[in-house]
TORBA-575818 format. One record per residue (C-alpha): residue in one letter; x, y, z. Coordinates in steps of 0.5 Angstrom, whole numbers, padded with zeros to 4 digits, always signed. Layout:
AXYZ
...
***
This chain:
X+0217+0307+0169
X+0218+0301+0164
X+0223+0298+0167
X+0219+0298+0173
X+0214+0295+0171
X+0218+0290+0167
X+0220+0289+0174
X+0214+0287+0178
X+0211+0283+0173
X+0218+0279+0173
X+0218+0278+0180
X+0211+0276+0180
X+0212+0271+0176
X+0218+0268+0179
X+0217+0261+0182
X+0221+0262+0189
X+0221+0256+0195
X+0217+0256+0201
X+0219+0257+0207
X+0223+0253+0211
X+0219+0246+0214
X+0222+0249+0221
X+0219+0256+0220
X+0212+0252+0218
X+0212+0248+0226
X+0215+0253+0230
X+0214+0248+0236
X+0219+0244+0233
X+0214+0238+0232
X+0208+0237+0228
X+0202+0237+0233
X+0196+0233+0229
X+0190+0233+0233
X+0186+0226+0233
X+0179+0224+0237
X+0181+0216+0237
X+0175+0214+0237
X+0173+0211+0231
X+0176+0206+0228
X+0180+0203+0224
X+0181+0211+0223
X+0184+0212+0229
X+0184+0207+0236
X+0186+0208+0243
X+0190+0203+0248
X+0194+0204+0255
X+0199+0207+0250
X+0199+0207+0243
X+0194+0210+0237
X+0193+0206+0232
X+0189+0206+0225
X+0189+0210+0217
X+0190+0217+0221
X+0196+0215+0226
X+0200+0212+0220
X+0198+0218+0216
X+0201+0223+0220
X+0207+0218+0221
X+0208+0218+0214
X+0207+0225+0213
X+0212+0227+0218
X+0216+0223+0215
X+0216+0226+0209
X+0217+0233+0211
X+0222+0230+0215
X+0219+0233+0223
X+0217+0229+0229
X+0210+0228+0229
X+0206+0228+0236
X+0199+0226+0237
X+0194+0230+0241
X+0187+0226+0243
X+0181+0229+0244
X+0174+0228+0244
X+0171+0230+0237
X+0167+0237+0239
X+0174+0240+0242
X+0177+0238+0234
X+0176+0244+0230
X+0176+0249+0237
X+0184+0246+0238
X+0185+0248+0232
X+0182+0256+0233
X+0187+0257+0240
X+0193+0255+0236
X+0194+0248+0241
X+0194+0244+0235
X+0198+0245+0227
X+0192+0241+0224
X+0187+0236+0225
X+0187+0228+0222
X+0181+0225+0224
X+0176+0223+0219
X+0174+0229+0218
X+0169+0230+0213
X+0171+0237+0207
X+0166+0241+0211
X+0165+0248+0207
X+0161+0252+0212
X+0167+0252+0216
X+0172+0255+0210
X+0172+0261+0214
X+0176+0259+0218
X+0180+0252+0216
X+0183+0250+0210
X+0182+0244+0208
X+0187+0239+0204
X+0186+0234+0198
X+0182+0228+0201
X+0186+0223+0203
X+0179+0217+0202
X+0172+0218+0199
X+0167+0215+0205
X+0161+0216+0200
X+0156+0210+0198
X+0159+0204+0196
X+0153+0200+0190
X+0156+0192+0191
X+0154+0188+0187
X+0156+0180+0185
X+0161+0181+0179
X+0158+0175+0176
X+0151+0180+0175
X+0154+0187+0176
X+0149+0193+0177
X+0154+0199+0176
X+0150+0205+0177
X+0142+0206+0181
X+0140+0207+0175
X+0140+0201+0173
X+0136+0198+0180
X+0130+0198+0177
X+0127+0191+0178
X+0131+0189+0182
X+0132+0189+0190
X+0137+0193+0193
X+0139+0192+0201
X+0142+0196+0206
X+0142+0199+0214
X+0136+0201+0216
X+0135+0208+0218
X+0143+0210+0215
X+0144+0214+0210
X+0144+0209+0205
X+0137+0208+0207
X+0135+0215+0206
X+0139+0215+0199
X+0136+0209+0197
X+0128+0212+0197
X+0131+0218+0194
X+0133+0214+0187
X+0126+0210+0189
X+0122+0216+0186
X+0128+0217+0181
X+0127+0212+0176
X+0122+0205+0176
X+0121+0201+0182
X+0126+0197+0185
X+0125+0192+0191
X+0127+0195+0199
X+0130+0191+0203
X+0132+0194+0209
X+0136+0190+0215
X+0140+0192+0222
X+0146+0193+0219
X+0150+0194+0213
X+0154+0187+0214
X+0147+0184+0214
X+0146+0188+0208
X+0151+0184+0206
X+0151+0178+0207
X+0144+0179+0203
X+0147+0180+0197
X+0153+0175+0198
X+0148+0169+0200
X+0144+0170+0194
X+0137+0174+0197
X+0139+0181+0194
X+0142+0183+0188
X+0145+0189+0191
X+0148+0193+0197
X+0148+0200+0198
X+0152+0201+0205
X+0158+0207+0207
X+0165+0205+0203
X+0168+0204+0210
X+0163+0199+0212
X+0164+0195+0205
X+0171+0195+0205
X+0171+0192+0212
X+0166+0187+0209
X+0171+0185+0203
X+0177+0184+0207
X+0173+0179+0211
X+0170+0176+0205
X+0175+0175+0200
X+0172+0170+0196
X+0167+0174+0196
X+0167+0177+0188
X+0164+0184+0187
X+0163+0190+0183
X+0163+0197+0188
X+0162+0203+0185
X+0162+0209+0189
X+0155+0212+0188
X+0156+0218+0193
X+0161+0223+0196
X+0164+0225+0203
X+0171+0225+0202
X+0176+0227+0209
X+0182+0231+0209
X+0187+0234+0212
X+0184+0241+0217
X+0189+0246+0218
X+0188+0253+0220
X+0187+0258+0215
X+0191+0263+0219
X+0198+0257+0217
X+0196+0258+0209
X+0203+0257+0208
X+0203+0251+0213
X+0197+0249+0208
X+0201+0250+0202
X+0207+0245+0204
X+0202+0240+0207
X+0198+0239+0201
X+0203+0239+0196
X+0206+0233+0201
X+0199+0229+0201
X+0199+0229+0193
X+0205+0226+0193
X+0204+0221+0197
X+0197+0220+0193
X+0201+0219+0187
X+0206+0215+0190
X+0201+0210+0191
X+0203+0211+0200
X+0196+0213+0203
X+0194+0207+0198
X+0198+0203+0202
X+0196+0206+0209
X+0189+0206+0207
X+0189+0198+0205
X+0194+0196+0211
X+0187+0198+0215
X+0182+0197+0210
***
């Protein structure tokens, strides 16, 4: 009985490799699901995808060493693809979306898409809390609008300034009318790619992060797949992915 028990704990403990990548996508490809519709995530023409996602799946394709194949579809049909088998995962700027955790599995997040605060850097503000008594300019009827009467009631007045878009919202602060925006990480990065003498301090302040959604029927699949996105993560790759479009 000793050497029985000695036995299961051994092969328990025993670390042994996954399965073969092949075995993972029996279709012979990676069928990534995409809605390329939202750029500069994922774009459309006559006969190409472009954008984050697309690279990503070529990039992840290439690092399992599978072909890769993309499958647009609108944004409703993403998570149903995914239940009838049509696809192996969804890259799509996806938000982490834990009601859905019985049914998907989600990888690490690839990008935060939360609130940016951007401030000049020559008079930086790094935290809401420190707001108070200046003037804050963001898009009206956006999630930043809904945050920032949320921090109104939190800490000591400070100045509304709502405009049409987070762009607008920017120029605000960058022509010297506001001493800070608060606009969505993709509306910012966009912006300070486009105003590169523009001197900043960004600090993201809220999260919604996307991932990689996979089927929690391919745990396996899962495994291996998000094993392969934290190395990228830490070979700096998906930050190179991320600043060639952002």
């Amino acid at each position: 009985m000793l050497a029985g028990t000695l036995f299961v704990l051994r092969w328990h403990s025993v670390i042994r490799p996954g399965a073969p990548v092949k075995e993972l996508f029996p279709y012979g490809e990676i069928r990534i699901g995409v809605d390329a519709s939202y750029p500069p995530f994922a774009t459309a023409t006559a006969d190409s995808l472009f954008g984050v996602d697309i690279d990503l799946g070529i990039a992840l394709g290439e690092k399992l060493n599978i072909p890769v194949r993309f499958i647009n579809m609108g944004y409703d049909g993403l998570y149903d693809s995914l239940k009838i088998d049509q696809v192996d995962m969804l890259i799509s700027a996806l938000p982490i979306d834990y009601s859905r955790s019985s049914d998907v599995l989600y990888t690490v997040p690839y990008f935060n898409a939360g609130l940016m605060l951007i401030t000049p850097e020559v008079q930086p503000i790094t935290t809401m809390d420190n707001l108070s008594g200046h003037s804050l300019a963001f898009e009206f009827g956006s999630d930043a609008n809904l945050f920032a009467r949320d921090w109104l009631r939190r800490i000591d007045p400070y100045v509304l300034m709502p405009y049409e878009t987070p762009e607008i919202a920017l120029d605000a602060v960058r022509l010297g009318d506001s001493n800070a925006a608060l606009v969505d990480a993709i509306s910012g990065r966009l912006y300070l790619r486009q105003h590169k003498a523009f001197e900043t301090v960004e600090t993201q302040v809220s999260d919604t992060l996307f991932a990689i959604a996979l089927s929690t029927q391919r745990g396996n699949t899962w495994r291996t797949v998000n094993e392969a996105l934290k190395e990228m993560i830490d070979a700096k790759r998906v930050d190179e992915i991320l600043n060639r479009w952002l």
